[in-house]
Jmol script that loads the backbone (N, CA, C; Angstrom):
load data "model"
ATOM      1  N   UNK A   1     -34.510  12.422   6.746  1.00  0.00           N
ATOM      2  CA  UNK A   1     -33.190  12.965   6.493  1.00  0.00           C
ATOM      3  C   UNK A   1     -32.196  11.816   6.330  1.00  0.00           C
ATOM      4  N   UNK A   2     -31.341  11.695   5.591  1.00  0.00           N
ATOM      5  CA  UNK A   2     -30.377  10.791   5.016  1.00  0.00           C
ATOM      6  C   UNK A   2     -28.679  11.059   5.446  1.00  0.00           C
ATOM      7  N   UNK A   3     -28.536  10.257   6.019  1.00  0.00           N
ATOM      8  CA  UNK A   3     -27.105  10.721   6.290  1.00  0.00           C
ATOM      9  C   UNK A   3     -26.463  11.057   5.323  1.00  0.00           C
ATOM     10  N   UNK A   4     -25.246  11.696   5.593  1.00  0.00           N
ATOM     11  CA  UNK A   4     -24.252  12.448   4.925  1.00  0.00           C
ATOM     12  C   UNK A   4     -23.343  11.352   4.240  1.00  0.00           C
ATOM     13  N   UNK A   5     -23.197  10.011   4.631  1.00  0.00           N
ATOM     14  CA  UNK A   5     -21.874   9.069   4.455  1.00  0.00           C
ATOM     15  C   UNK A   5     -22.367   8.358   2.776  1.00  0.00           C
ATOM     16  N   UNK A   6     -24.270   8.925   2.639  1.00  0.00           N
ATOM     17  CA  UNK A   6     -24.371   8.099   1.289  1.00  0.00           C
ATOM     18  C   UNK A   6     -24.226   9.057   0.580  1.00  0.00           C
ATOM     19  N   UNK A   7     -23.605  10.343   0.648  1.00  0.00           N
ATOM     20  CA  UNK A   7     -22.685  11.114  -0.345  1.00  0.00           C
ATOM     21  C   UNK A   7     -21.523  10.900  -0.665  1.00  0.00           C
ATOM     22  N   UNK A   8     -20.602   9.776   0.094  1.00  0.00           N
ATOM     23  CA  UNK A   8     -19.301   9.407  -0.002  1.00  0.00           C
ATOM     24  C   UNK A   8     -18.559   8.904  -1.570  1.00  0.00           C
ATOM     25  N   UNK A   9     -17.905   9.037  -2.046  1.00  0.00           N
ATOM     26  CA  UNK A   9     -17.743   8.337  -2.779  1.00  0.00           C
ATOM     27  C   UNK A   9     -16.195   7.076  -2.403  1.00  0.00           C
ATOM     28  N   UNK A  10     -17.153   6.117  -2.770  1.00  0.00           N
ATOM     29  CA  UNK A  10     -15.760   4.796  -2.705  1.00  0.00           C
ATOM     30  C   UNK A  10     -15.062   4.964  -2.856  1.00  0.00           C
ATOM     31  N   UNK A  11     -14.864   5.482  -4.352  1.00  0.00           N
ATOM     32  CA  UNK A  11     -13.135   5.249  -4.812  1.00  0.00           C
ATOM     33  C   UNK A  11     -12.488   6.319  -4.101  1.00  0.00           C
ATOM     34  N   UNK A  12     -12.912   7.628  -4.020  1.00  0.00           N
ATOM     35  CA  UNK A  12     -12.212   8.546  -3.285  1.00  0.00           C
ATOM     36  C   UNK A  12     -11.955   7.882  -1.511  1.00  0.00           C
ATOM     37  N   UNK A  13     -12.624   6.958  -1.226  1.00  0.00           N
ATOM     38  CA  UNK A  13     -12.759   6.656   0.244  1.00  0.00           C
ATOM     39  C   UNK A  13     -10.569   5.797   0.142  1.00  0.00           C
ATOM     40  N   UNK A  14     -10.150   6.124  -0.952  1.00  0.00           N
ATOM     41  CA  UNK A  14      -8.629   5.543  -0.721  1.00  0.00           C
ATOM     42  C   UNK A  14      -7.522   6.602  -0.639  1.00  0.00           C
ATOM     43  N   UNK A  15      -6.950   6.575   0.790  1.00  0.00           N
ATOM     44  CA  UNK A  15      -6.442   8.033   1.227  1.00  0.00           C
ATOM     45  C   UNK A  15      -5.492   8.428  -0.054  1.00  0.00           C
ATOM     46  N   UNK A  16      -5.241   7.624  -1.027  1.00  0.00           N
ATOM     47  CA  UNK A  16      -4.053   7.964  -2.440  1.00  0.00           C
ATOM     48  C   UNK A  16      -5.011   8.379  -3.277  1.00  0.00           C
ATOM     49  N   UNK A  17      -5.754   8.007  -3.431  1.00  0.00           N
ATOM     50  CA  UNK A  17      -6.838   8.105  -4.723  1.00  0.00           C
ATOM     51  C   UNK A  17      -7.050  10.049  -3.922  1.00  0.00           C
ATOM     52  N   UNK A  18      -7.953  10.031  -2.933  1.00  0.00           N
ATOM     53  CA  UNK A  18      -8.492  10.876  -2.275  1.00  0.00           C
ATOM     54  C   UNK A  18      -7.449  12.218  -1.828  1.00  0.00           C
ATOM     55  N   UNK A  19      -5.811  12.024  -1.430  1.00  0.00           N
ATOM     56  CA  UNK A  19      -4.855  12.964  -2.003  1.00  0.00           C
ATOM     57  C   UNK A  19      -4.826  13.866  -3.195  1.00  0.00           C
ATOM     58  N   UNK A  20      -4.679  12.341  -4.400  1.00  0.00           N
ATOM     59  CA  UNK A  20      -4.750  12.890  -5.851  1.00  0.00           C
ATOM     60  C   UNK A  20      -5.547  13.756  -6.486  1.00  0.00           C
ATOM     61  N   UNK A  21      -6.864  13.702  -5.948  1.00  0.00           N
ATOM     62  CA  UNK A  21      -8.146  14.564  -6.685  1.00  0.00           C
ATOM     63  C   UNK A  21      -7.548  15.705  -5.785  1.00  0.00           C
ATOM     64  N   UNK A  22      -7.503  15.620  -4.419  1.00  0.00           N
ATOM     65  CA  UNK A  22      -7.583  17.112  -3.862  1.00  0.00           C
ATOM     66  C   UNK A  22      -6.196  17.908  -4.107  1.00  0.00           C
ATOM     67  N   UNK A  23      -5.105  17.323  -4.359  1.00  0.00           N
ATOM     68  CA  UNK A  23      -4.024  17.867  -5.102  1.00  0.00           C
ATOM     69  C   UNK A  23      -4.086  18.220  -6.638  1.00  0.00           C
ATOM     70  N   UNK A  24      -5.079  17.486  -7.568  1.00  0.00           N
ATOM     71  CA  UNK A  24      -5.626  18.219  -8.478  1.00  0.00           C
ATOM     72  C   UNK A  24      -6.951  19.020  -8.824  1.00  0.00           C
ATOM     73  N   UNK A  25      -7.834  19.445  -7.478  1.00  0.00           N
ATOM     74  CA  UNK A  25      -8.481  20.283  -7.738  1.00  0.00           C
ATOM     75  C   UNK A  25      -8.079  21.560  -7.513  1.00  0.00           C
ATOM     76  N   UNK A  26      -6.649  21.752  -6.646  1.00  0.00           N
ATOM     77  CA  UNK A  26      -6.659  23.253  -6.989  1.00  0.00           C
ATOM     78  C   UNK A  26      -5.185  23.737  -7.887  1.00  0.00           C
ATOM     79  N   UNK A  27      -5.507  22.858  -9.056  1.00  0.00           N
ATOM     80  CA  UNK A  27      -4.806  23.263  -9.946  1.00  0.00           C
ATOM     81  C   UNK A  27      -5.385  23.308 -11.218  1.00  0.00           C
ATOM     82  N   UNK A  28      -5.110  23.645 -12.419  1.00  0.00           N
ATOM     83  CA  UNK A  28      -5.226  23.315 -13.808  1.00  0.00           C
ATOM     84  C   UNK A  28      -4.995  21.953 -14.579  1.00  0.00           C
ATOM     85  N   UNK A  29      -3.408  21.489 -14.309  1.00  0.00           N
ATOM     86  CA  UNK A  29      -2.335  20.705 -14.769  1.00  0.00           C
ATOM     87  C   UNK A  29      -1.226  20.437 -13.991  1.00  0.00           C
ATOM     88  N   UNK A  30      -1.326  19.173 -13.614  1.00  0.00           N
ATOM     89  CA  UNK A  30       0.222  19.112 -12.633  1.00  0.00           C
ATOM     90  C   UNK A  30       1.059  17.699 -13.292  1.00  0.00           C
ATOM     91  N   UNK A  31       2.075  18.424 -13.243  1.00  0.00           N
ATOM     92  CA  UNK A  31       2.953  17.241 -13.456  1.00  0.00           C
ATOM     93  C   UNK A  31       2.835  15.356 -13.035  1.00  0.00           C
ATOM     94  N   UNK A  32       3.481  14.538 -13.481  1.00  0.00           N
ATOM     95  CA  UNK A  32       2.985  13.637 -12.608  1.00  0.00           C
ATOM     96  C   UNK A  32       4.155  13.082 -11.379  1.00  0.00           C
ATOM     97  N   UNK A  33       5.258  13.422 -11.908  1.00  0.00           N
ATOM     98  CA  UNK A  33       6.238  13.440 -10.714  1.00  0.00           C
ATOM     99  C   UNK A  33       5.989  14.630  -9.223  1.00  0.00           C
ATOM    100  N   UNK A  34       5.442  15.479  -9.993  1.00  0.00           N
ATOM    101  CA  UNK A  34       5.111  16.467  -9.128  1.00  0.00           C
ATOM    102  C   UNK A  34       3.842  15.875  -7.954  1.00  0.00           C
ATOM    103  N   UNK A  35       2.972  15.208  -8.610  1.00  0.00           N
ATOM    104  CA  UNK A  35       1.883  14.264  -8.032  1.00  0.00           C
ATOM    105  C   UNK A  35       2.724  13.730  -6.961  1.00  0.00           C
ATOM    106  N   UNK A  36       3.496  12.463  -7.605  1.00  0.00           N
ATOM    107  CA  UNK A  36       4.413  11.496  -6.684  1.00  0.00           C
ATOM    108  C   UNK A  36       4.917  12.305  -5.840  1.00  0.00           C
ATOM    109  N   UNK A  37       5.522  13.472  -5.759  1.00  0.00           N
ATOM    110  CA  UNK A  37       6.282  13.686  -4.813  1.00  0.00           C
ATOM    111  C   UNK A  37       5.405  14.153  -3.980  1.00  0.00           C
ATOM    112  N   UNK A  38       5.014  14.962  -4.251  1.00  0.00           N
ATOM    113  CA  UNK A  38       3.792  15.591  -2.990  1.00  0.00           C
ATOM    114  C   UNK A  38       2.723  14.259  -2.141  1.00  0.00           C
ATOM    115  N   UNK A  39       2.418  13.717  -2.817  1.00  0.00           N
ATOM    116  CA  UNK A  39       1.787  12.482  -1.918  1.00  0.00           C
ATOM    117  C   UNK A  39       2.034  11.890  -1.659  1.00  0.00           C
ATOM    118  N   UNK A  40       3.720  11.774  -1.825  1.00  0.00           N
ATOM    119  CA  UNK A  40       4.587  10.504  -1.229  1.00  0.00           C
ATOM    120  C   UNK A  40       4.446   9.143  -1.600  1.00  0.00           C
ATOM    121  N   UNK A  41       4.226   8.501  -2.875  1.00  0.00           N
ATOM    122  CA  UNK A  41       4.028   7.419  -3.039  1.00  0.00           C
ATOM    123  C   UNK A  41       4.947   7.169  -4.263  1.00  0.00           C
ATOM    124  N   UNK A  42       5.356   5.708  -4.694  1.00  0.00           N
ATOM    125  CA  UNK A  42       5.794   4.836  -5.622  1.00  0.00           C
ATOM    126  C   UNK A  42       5.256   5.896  -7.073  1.00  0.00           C
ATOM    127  N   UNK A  43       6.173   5.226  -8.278  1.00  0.00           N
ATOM    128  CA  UNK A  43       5.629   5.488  -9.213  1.00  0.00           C
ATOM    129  C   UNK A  43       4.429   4.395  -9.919  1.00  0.00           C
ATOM    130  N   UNK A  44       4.982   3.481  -9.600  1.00  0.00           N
ATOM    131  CA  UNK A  44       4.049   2.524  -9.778  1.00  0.00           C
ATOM    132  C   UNK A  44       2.255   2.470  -8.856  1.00  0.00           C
ATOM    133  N   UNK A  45       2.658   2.942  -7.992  1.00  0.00           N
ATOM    134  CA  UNK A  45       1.323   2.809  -7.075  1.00  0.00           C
ATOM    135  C   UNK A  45       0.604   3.968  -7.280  1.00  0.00           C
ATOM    136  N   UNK A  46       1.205   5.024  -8.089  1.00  0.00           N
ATOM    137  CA  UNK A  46       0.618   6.592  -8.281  1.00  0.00           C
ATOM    138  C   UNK A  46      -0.107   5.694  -9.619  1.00  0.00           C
ATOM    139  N   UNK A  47       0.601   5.299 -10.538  1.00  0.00           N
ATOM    140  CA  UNK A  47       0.375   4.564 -11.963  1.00  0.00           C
ATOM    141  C   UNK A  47      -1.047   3.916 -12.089  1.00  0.00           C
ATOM    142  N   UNK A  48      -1.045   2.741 -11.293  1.00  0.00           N
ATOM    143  CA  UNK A  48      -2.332   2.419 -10.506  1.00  0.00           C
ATOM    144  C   UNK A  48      -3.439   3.279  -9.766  1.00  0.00           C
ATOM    145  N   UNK A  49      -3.161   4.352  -9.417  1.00  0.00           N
ATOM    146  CA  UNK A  49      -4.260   4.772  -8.559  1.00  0.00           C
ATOM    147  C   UNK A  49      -4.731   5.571 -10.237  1.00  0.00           C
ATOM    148  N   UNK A  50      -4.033   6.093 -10.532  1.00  0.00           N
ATOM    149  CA  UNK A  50      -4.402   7.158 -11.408  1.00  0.00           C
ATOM    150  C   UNK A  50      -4.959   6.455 -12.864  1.00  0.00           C
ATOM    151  N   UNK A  51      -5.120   5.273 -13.045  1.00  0.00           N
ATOM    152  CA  UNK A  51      -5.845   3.800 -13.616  1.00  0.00           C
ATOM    153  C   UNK A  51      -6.761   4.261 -13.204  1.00  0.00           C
ATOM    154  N   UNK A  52      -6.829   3.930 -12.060  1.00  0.00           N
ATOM    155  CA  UNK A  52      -8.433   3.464 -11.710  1.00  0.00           C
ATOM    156  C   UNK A  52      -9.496   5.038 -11.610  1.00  0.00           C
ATOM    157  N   UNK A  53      -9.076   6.526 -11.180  1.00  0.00           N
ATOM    158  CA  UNK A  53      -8.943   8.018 -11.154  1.00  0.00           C
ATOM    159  C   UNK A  53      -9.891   8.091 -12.626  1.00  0.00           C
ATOM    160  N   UNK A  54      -8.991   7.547 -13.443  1.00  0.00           N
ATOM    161  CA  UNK A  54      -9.173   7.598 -14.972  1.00  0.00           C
ATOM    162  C   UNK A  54     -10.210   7.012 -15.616  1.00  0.00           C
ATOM    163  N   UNK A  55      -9.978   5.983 -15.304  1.00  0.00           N
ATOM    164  CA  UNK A  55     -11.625   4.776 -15.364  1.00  0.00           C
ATOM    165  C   UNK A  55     -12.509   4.703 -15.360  1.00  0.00           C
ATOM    166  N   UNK A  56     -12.628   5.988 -13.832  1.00  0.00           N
ATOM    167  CA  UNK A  56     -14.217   6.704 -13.160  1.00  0.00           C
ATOM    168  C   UNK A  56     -14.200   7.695 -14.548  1.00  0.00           C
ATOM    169  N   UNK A  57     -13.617   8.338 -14.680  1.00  0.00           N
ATOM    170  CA  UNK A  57     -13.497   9.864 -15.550  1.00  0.00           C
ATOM    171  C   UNK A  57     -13.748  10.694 -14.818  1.00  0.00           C
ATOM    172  N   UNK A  58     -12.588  10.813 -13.466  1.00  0.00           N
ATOM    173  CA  UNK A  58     -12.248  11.698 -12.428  1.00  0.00           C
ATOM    174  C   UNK A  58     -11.336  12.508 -12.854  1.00  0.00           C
ATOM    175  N   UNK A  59     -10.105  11.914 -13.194  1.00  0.00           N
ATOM    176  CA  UNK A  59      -9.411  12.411 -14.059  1.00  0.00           C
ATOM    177  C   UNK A  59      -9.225  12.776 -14.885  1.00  0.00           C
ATOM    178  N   UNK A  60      -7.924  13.006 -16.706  1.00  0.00           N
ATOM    179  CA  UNK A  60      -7.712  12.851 -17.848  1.00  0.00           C
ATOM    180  C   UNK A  60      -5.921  13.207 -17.716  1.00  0.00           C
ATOM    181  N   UNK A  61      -5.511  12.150 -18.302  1.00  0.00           N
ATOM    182  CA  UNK A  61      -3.915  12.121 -18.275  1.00  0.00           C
ATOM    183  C   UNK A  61      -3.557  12.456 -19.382  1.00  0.00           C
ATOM    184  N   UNK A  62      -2.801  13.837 -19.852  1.00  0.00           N
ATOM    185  CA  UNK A  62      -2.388  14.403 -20.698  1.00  0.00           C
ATOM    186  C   UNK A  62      -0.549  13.424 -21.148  1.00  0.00           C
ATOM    187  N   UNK A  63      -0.023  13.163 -22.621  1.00  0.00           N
ATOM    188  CA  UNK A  63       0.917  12.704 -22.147  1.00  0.00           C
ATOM    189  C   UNK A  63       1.768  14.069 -23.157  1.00  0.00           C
ATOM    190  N   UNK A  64       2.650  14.051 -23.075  1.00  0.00           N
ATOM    191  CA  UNK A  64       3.632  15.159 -24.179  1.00  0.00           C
ATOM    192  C   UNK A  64       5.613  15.037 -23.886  1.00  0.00           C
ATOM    193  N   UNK A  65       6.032  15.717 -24.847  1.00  0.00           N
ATOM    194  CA  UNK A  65       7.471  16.284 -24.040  1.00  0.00           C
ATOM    195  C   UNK A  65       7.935  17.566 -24.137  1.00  0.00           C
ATOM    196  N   UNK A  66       8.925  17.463 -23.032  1.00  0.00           N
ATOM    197  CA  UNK A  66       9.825  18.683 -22.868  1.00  0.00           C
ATOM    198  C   UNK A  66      10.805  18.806 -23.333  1.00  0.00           C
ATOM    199  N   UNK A  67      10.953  19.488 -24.772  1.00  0.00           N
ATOM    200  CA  UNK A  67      12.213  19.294 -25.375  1.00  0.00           C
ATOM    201  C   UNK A  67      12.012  17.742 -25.451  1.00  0.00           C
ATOM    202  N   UNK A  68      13.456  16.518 -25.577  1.00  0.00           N
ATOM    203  CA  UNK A  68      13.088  15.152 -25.928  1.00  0.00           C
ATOM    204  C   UNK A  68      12.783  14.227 -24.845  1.00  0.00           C
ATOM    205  N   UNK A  69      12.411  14.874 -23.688  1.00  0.00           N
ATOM    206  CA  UNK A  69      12.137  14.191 -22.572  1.00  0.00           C
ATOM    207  C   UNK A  69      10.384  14.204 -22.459  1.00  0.00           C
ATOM    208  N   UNK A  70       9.965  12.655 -22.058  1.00  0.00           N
ATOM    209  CA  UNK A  70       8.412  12.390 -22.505  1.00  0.00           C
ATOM    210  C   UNK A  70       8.178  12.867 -20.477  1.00  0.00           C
ATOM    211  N   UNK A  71       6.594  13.568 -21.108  1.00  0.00           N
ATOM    212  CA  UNK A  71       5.717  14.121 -19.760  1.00  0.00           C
ATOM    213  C   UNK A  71       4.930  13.599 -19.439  1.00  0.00           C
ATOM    214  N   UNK A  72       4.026  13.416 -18.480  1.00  0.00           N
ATOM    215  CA  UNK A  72       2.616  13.212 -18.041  1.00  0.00           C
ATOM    216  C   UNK A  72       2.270  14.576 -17.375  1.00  0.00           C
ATOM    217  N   UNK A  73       0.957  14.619 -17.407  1.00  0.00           N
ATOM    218  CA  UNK A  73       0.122  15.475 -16.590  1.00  0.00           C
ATOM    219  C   UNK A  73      -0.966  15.248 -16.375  1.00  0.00           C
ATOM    220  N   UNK A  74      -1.561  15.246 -15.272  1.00  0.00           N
ATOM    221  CA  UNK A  74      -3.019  15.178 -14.615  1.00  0.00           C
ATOM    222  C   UNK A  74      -4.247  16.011 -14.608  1.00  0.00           C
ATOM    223  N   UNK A  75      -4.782  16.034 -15.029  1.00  0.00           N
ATOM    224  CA  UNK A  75      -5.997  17.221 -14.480  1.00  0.00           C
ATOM    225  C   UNK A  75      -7.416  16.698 -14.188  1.00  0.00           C
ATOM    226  N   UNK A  76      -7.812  17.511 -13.101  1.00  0.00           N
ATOM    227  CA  UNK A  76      -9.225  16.724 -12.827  1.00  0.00           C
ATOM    228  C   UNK A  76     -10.038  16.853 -13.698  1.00  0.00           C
ATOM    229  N   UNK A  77     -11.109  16.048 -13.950  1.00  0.00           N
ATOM    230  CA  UNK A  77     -12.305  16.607 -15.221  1.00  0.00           C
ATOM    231  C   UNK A  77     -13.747  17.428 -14.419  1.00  0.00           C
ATOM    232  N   UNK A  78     -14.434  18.105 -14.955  1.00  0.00           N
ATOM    233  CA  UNK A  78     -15.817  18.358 -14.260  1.00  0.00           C
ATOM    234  C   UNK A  78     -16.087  17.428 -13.282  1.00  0.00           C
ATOM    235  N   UNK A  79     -16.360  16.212 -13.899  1.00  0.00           N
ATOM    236  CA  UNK A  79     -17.058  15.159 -12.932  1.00  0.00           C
ATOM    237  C   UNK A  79     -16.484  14.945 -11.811  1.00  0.00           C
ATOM    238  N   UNK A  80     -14.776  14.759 -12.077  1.00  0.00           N
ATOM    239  CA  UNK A  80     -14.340  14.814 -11.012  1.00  0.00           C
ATOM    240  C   UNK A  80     -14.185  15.507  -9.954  1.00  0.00           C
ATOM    241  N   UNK A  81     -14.378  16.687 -10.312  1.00  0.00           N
ATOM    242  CA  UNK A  81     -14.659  17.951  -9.530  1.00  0.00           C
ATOM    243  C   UNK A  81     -15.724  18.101  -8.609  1.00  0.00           C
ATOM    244  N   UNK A  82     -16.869  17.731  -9.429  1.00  0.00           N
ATOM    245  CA  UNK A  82     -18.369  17.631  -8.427  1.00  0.00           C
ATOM    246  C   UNK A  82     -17.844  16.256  -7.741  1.00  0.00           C
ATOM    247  N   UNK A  83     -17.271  15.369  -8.245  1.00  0.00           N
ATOM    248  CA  UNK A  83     -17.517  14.143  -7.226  1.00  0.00           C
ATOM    249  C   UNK A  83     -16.499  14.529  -5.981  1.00  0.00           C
ATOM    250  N   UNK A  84     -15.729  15.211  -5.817  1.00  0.00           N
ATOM    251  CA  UNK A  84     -14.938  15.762  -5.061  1.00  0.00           C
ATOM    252  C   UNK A  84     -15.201  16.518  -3.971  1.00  0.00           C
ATOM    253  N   UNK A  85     -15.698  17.910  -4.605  1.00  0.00           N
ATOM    254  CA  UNK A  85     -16.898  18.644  -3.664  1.00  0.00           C
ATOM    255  C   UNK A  85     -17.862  18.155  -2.904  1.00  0.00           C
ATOM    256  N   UNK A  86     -18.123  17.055  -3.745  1.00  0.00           N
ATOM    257  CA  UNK A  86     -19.869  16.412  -2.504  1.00  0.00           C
ATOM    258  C   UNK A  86     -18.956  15.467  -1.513  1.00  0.00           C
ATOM    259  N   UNK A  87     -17.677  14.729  -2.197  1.00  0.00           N
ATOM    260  CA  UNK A  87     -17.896  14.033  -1.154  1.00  0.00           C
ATOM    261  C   UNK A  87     -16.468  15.169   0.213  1.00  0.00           C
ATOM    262  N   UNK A  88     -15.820  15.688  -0.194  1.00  0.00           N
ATOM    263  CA  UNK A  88     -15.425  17.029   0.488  1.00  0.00           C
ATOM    264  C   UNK A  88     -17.088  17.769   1.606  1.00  0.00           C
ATOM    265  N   UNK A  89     -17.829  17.783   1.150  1.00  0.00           N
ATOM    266  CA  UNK A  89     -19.141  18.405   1.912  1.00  0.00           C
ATOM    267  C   UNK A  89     -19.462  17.271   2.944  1.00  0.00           C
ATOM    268  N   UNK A  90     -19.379  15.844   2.392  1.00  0.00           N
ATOM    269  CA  UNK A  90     -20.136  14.661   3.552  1.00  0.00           C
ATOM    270  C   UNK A  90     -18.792  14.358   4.196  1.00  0.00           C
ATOM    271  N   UNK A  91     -17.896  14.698   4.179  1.00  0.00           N
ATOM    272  CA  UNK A  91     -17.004  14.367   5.183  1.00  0.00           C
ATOM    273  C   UNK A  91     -17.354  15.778   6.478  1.00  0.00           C
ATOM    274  N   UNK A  92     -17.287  16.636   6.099  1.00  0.00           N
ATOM    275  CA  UNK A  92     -17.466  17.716   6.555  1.00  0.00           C
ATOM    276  C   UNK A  92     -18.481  18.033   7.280  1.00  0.00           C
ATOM    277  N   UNK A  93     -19.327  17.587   6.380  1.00  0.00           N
ATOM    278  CA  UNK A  93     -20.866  17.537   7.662  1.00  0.00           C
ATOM    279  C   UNK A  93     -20.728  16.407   8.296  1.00  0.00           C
ATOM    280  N   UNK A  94     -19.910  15.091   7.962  1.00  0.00           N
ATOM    281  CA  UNK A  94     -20.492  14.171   9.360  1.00  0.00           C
ATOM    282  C   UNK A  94     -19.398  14.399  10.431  1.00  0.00           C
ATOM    283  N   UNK A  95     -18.200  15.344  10.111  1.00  0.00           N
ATOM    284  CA  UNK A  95     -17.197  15.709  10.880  1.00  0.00           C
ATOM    285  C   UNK A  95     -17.506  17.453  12.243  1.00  0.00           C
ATOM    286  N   UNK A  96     -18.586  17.787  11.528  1.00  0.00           N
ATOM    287  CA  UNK A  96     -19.209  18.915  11.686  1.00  0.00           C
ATOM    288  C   UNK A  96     -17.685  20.249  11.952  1.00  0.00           C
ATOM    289  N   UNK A  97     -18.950  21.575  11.635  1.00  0.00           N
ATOM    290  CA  UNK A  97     -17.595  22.060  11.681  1.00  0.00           C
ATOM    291  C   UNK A  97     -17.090  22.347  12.704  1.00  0.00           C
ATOM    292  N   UNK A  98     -17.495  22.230  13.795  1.00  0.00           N
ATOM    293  CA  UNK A  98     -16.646  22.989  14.974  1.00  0.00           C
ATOM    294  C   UNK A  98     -16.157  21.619  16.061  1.00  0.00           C
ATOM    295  N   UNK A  99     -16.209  20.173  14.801  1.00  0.00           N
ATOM    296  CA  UNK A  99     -15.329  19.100  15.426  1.00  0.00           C
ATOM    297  C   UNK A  99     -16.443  18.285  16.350  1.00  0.00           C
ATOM    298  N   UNK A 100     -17.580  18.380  16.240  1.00  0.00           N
ATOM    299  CA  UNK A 100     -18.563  17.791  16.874  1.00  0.00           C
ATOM    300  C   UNK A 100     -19.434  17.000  15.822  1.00  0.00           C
ATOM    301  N   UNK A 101     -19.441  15.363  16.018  1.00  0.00           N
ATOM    302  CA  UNK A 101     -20.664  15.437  14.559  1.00  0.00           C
ATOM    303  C   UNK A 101     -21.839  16.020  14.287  1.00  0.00           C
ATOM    304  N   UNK A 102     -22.582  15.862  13.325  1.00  0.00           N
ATOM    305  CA  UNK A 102     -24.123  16.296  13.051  1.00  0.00           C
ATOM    306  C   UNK A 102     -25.100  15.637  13.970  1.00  0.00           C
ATOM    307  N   UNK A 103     -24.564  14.470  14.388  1.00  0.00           N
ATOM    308  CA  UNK A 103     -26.061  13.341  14.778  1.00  0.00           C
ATOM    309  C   UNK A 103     -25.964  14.038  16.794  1.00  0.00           C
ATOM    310  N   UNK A 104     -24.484  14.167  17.151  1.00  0.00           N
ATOM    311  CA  UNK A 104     -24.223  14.776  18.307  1.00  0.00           C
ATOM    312  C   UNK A 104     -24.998  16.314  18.376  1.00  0.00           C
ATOM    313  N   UNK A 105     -25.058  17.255  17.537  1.00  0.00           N
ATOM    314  CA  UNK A 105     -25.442  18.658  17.645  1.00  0.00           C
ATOM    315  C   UNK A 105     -27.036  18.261  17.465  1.00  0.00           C
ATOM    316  N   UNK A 106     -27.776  17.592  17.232  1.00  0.00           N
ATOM    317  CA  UNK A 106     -28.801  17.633  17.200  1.00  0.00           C
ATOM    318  C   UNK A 106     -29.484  17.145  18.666  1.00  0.00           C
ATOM    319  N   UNK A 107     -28.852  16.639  19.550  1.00  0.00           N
ATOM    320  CA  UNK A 107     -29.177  15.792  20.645  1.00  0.00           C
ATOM    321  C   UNK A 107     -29.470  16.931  21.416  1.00  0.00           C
TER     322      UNK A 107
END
end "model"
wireframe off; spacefill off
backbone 0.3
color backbone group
């Protein structure tokens, strides 16, 4: 049996990176100020995370405008989705659910 932690994924292991996906998996399309504000960070450091989000092909950054004002928007892709879920599941199992780990409930 293989622990749960080599389901992790790295890049998500960055509490901004790891916000961002789970603030865009339960949506469609979110703004990207809307991003910033909810996770509390810089525009610049959202800018960067969502670089690197993009890179994996976790993401896909839509750009457009509103009326003559220019938009961004975020949305997770498939991949990002499964990479999300599994590593959402190995946090979860090595956290167990009732707050006890896995390697403890087996003892």
């Amino acid at each position: 049996m293989s622990h749960p932690r080599h389901e992790l994924d790295d890049l998500l292991a960055h509490q901004v990176r790891f916000s961002i996906v789970a603030l865009l998996a339960a949506a469609s399309r979110v703004e990207f100020s809307f991003v910033r504000d909810h996770v509390e960070v810089s525009d610049s450091m959202l800018s960067k995370q969502v670089s690197a989000l993009e890179q994996a092909g976790y993401i896909k950054v839509h750009k457009g405008f509103v009326g003559k004002w220019p938009r961004t928007w975020l949305s997770i892709t498939k991949d990002g989705r499964r990479t999300f879920e599994r590593h959402l599941a190995a946090l979860r199992e090595i956290a167990g659910a009732d707050g006890v780990g896995s390697a403890a409930r087996q003892r």
